[in-house]
C-alpha positions in Angstrom: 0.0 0.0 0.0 0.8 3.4 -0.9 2.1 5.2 2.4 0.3 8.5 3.7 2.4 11.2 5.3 0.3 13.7 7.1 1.6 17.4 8.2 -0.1 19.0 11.2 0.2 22.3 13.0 -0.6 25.6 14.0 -0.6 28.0 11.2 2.5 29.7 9.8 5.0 27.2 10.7 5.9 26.0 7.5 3.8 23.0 6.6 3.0 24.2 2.7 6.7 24.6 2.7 7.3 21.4 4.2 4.9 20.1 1.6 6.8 21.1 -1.0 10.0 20.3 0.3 8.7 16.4 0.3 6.7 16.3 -3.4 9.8 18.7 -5.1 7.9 19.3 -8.0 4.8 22.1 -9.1 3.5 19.5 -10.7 3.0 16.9 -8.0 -0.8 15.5 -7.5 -2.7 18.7 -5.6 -6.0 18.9 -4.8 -7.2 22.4 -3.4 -11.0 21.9 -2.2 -13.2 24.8 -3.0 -15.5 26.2 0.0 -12.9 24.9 2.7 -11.8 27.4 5.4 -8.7 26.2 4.7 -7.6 24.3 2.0 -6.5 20.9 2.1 -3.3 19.7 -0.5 -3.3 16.1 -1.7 0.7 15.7 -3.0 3.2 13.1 -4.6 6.4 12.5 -2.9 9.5 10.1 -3.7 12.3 8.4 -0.9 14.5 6.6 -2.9 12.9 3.4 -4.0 9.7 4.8 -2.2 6.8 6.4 -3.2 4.2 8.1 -1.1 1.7 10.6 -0.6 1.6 13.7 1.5 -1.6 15.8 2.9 -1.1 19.3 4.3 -4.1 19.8 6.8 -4.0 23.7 7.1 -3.6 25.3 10.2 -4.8 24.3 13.6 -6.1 26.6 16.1 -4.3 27.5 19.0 -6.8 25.9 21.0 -9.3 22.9 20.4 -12.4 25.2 21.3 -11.5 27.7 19.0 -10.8 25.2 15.5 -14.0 25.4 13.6 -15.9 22.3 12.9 -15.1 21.7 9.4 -11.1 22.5 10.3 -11.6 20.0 13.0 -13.2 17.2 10.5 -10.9 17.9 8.3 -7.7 17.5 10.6 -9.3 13.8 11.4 -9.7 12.9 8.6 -6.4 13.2 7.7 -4.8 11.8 10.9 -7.2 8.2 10.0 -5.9 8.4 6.3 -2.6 8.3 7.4 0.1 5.8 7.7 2.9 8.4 9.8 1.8 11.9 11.0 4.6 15.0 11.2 3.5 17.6 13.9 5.6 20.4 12.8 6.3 23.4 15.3 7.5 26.8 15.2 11.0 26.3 16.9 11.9 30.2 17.4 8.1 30.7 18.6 8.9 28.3 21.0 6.1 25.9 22.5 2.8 27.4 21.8 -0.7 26.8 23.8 -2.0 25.1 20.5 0.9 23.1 20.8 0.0 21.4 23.4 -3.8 20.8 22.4 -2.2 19.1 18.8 0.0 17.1 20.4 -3.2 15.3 22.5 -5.5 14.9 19.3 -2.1 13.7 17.9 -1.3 11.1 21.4 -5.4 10.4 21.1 -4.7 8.5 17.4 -2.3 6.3 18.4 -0.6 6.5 14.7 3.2 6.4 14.7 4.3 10.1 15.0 7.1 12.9 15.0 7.7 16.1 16.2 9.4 18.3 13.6 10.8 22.0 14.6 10.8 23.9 11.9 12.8 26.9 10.9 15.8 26.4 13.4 18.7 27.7 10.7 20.7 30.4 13.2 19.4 28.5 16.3 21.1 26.4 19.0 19.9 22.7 17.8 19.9 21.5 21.3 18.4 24.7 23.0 16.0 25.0 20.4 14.6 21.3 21.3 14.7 21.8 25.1 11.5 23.6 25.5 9.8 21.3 23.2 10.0 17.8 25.5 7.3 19.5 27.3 5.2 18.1 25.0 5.8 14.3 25.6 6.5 13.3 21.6 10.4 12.1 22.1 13.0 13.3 20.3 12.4 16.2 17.9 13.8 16.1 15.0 15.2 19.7 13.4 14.6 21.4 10.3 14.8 24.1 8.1 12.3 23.5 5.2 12.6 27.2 3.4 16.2 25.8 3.0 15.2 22.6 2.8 17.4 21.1 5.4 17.0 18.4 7.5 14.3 17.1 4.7 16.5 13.6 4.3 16.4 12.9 8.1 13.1 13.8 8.4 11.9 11.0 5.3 14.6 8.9 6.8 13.1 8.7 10.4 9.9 7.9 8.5 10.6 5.3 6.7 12.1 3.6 9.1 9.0 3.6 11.4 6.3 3.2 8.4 6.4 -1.1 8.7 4.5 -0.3 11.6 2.2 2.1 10.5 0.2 -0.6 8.2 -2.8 -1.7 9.7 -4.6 -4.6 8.6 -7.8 -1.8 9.4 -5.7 0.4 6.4 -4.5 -2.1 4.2 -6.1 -2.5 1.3 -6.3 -6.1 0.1 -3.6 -6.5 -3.1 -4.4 -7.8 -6.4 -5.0 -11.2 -5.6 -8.2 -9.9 -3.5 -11.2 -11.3 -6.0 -10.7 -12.4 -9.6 -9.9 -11.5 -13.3 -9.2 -7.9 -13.7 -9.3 -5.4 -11.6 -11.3 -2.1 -12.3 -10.8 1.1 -10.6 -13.4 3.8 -11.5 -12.1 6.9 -10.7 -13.1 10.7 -11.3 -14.5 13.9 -9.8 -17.5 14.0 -7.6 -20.8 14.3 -9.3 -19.5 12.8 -13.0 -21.6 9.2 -12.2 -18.8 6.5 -10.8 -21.7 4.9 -8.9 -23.8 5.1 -11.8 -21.7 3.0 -14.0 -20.1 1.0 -11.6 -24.1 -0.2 -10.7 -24.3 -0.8 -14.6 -20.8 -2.8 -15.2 -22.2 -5.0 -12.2 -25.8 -5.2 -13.7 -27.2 -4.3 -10.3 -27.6 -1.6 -8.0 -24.9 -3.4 -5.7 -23.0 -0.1 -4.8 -25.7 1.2 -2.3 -25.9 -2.0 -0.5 -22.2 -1.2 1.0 -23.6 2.3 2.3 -23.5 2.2 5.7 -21.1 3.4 8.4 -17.7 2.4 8.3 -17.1 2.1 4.7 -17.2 6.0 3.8 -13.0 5.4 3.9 -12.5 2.1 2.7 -12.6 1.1 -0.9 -14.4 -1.9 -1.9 -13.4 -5.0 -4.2 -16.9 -6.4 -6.2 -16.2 -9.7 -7.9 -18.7 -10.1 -10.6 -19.1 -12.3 -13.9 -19.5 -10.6 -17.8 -20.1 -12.8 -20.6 -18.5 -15.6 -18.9 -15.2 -13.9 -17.9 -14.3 -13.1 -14.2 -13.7 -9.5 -12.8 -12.9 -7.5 -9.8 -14.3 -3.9 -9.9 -12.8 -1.5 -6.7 -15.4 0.7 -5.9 -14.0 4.0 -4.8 -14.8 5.5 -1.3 -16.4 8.4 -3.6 -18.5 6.2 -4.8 -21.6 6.5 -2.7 -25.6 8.4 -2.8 -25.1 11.9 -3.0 -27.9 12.2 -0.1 -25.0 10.7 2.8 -22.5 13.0 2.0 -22.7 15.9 4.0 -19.1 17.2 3.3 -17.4 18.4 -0.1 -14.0 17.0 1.2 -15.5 13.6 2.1 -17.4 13.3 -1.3 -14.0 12.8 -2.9 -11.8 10.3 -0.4 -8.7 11.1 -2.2 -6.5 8.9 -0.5 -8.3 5.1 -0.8 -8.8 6.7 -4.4 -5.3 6.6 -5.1 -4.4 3.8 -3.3 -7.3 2.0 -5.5 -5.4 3.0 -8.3 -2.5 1.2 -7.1 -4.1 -1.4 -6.1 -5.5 -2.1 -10.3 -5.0 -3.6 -13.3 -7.2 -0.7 -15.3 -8.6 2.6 -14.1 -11.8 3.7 -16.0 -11.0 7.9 -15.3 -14.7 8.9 -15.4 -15.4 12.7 -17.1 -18.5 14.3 -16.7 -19.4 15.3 -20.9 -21.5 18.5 -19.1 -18.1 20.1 -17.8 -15.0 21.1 -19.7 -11.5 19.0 -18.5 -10.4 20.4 -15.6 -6.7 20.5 -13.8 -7.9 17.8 -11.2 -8.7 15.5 -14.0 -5.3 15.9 -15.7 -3.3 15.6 -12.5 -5.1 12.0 -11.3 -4.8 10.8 -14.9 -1.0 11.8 -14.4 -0.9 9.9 -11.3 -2.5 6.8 -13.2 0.1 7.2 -15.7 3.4 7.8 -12.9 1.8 4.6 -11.4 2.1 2.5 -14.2 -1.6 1.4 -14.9 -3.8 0.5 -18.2 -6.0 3.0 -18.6 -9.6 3.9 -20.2 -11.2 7.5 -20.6 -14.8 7.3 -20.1 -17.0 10.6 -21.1 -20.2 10.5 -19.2 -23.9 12.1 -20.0 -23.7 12.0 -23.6 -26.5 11.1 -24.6 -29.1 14.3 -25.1 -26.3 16.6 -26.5 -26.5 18.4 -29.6 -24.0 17.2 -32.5 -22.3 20.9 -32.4 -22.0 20.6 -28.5 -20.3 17.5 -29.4 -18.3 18.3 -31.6 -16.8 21.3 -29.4 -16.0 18.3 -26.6 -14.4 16.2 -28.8 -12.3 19.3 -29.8 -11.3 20.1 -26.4 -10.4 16.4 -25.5 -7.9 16.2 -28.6 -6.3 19.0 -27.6 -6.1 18.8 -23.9 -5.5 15.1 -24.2 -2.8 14.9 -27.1 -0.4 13.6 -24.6 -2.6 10.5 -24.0 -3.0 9.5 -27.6 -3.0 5.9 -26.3 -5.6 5.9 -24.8 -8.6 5.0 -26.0 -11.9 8.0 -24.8 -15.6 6.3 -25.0 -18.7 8.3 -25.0 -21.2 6.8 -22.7 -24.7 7.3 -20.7 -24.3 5.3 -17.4 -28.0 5.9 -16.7 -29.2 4.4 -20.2 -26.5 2.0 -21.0 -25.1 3.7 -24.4 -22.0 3.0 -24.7 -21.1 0.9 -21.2 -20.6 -2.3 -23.0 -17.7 -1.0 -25.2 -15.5 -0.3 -22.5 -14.9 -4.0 -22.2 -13.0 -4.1 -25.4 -10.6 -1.3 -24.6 -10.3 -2.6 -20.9 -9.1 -6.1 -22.3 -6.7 -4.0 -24.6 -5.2 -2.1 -22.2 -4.5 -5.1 -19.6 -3.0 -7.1 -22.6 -0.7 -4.6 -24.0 0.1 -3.1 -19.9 1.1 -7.3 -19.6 2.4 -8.1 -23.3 5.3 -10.4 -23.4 8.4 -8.8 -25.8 11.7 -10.3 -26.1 15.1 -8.6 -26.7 15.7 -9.9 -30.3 12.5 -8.3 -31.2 13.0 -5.0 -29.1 16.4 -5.2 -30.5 14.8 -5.1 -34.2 12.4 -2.7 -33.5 15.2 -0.2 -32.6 17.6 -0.9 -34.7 14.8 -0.1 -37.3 13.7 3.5 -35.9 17.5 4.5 -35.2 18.0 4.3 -39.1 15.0 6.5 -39.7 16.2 9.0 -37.4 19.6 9.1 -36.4 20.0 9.9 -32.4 21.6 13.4 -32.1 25.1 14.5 -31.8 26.5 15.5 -28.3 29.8 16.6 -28.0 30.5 16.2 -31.2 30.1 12.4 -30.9 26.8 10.6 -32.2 24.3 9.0 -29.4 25.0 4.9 -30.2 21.9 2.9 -29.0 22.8 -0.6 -29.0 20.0 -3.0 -28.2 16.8 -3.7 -26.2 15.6 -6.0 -24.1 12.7 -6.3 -22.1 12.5 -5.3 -17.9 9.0 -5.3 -16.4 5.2 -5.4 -17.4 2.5 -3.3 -16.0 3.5 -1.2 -17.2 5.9 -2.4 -20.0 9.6 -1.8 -19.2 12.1 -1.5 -21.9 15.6 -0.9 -21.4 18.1 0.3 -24.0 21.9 0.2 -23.4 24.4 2.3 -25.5 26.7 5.2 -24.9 25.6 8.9 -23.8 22.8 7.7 -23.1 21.8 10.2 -20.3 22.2 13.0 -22.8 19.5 11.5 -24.7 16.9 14.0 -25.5 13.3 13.6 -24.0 11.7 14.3 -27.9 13.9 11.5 -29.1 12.6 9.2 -26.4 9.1 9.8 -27.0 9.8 8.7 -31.0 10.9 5.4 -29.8 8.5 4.9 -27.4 6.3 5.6 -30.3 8.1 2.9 -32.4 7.6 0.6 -29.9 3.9 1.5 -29.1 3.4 1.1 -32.9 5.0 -2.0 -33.8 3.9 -3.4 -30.4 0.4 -2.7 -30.8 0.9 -1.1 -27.1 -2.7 0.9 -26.6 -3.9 1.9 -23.3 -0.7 1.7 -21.3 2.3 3.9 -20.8 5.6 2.7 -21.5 8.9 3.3 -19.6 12.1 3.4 -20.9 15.1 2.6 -18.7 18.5 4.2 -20.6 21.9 1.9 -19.6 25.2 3.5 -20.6 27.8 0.2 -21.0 28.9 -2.3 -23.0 26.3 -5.3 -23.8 27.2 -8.4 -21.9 25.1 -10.4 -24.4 27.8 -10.0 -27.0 30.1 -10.7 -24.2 29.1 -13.6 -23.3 28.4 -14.4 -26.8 31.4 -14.6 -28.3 
C-alpha cells in the first residue's frame, strides 16, 4: 500500500513549505477543495525506492475550542488516512498553547508520530529542542524547510518507522483480492462513478455497501461478464449523494489513489457537461506515474447536440494529445449507451500493460527506428543505441543500453517509445524506458 504522510500544526509554521519540500515538484498531485476554510493539498512524494503521498491539513487553532468544525473534521480525517503523522512546530516561537492541544489529538490516534521543529537555521539545535519535550513526543527532529534542510532525516526517520504504521484496518487487500481484472473507477465528484459502476455490475450493488464504516474504505466487487471473471474496486467516492454531508469527504482522495494502485485498469470517469479540468489531468498523471492501463470514459452524452459534441471532442484532442494511447468512449451510465464498449478497450489495455516482448524483437524494433532517425550529436560524438531488451510489465519496461545515453533527449525518447507502441500494438498503457550507458554483456558472453 501506498504510504500516507500527514503534516499537522498551527498555522504559519511551515507546513506548505514542508509540503513542497517532500513532493519537489509544481506538478505533483494537488487537490485544493473549494469552500474549505482552509484548503487541504493532496501531493506526490519520492524516498528513494519509495513512493508516497503527503496531505497538508491547514492550520490548527491554538486551541481545540476555537478550531472550527469543518477544520476540525478535516484534521481527522487526515490523521485516519494516514500511515505516519509530522507535527511540525515553530522552533523560534517556542512551545505554543495550541501546541499542546495538537500534540493530544495527535497522542489520542495512536498512529506512529514525529515532532518536527521547523525553521531552526541560526538556532542552537539542542536549546532550540529543550522547551519542546514539554510536549511528551520524544525526540524532535530539526529542520529548516525554506532551506530545505534536514528534509532527508526527516523522510529517513519515517521510513524507518512506516512497517508499523500498516494496519490490517488500512491495508487494502492486493491484487489477488477477487478475480480477473481489476477495475478502478475513478473521477471527480458528481461525474456518475456509482452510476456506471451499478451498470458494469448489472445491479444496483453499490448502495448495498452504504453504511457506516465504509465512507473510507474502498471496496473490491467480484462479478461475472459474458463468462469472464472480474474485480471492480469501488471507490470510497462512490456513494448516494444524499449521505455525504461534506465536499471533502465526497472525494476520499486517498483510498482513491491507493485504488489506483491497487488495479490492473482505471476507468477515469469525465462528466461530458463540464469542460476537462486540472484535477482530471493531474489524477490521470498519477494513473500514468503509477504504471496502470488505462480507459477515458465521457459521461452524459447522450441528449447533446452534434455541435455541443463536436466542441467536446475538440477540447479532449487538444487537452488530451499527450494520452493519444488511450482510448476515450462516449457513454450514458444511466441508459446503458455506450457501457458495453469499455470491455473491449479494458481487455486492450490489460494485454498490451502485460504483453510479453523479447530482446531480439526490441532489439529489431530499434535498430529499425534509429536508421530513420539518427539519435543526435553531443559533444560532437553521435548517441549509439545498441539493443533492447525487455525489464518489467504493468506497465511495459524497456531498457536500452548504448553510450551517452543520459544526454538522450526527451523528444527522441518519445519517438521510440512511439516505435515501440506502434509495432507493439501497445494501446492503453504507458511505457517506460530505462537508458543503460555500457557495453552489452550479451555479445560478451556471446562470443
Amino acid at each position: 500500500m501506498i504510504p500516507v504522510i500527514a503534516i499537522v500544526g498551527r498555522p504559519n509554521v511551515g507546513k506548505s513549505t514542508l509540503f513542497n519540500c517532500l513532493t519537489h515538484s509544481r506538478d505533483a498531485l494537488v487537490y485544493d477543495k473549494p469552500g474549505v476554510t482552509r484548503d487541504r493539498q493532496y501531493g506526490e512524494g519520492f524516498y528513494e525506492e519509495h513512493r508516497f503521498i503527503v496531505i497538508d491539513t491547514g492550520g490548527l487553532g491554538e486551541a481545540t475550542d476555537e478550531v472550527d468544525d469543518l477544520m476540525a473534521s478535516q484534521a481527522k480525517q487526515a490523521m485516519e488516512e494516514a500511515s505516519f503523522i509530522l507535527f511540525l512546530v515553530d522552533a523560534r516561537q517556542g512551545v505554543m498553547p495550541g501546541d499542546f492541544s495538537i500534540a493530544k489529538e495527535l497522542r489520542s490516534t495512536q498512529k506512529p508520530l514525529c515532532l518536527v521543529l521547523n525553521k531552526t537555521d541560526g538556532l542552537d539545535p539542542l536549546l532550540a529542542k529543550s522547551d519542546f519535550y514539554s510536549l511528551g513526543l520524544g525526540e524532535p527532529i530539526t529542520i529548516a524547510a525554506s532551506h530545505q534542510r534536514g528534509i532527508h532525516t526527516v523522510l529517513e526517520h519515517v521510513f524507518s518507522h512506516l512497517p508499523l504504521a500498516v494496519t490490517e484496518e488500512e491495508t487494502l487487500p492486493s491484487t489477488s483480492s477477487g478475480e480477473g481484472i481489476h477495475i478502478a473507477v475513478v473521477g471527480r465528484p458528481n461525474v456518475g462513478k456509482s452510476t456506471l459502476v451499478n451498470r458494469l455490475l448489472g445491479e444496483e450493488r453499490v448502495i448495498a455497501f452504504d453504511e457506516p464504516g465504509t465512507t473510507r474504505s474502498s471496496i473490491y466487487i467480484s462479478y461475472e461478464h459474458l463468462g469472464q471473471p472480474y474485480t471492480l474496486i469501488d471507490t470510497a467516492g462512490v456513494r448516494r449523494r444524499s449521505k455525504v454531508k461534506d465536499v471533502v469527504e465526497k472525494f476520499s482522495i486517498i483510498k482513491t489513489l491507493q485504488a489506483i494502485e491497487a488495479a490492473d485498469v482505471v476507468i477515469l470517469l469525465m462528466d461530458a457537461q463540464d469542460d476537462v479540468v486540472d484535477q482530471e489531468l493531474r489524477l490521470l498523471d498519477f494513473i500514468l506515474e503509477a504504471g496502470k492501463g488505462a480507459v477515458i470514459a465521457v459521461n452524459k452524452w447522450d441528449g447533446l447536440s452534434q455541435e455541443r459534441r463536436e466542441e467536446i471532442r475538440e477540447a479532449l484532442a487538444t487537452k488530451l494529445h499527450f494520452v493519444d494511447f488511450l482510448r476515450i468512449h462516449f457513454i450514458s451510465a444511466r441508459h446503458g449507451s455506450g457501457v458495453g464498449n469499455l470491455y473491449d478497450s479494458i481487455h486492450e489495455a490489460y494485454e498490451s500493460a502485460t504483453k510479453t516482448l523479447t530482446s531480439s524483437a526490441l532489439t529489431k524494433v530499434l535498430e529499425e527506428a534509429v536508421a530513420r532517425h539518427q539519435p543526435p550529436l553531443v559533444h560532437g560524438r553521435r548517441i549509439k543505441l545498441r539493443f533492447a531488451h525487455p525489464s518489467g510489465i504493468q506497465p511495459p519496461s524497456i531498457t536500452i543500453h548504448g553510450n551517452q545515453t543520459t544526454e538522450l533527449p526527451k523528444a527522441y525518447q518519445r519517438y521510440l517509445i512511439h516505435a515501440f507502441r506502434k509495432a507493439f500494438r501497445l494501446m492503453g498503457t504507458p511505457i517506460r524506458l530505462v537508458l543503460k550507458t555500457g557495453e552489452n554483456p550479451y555479445h560478451k558472453g556471446s562470443r
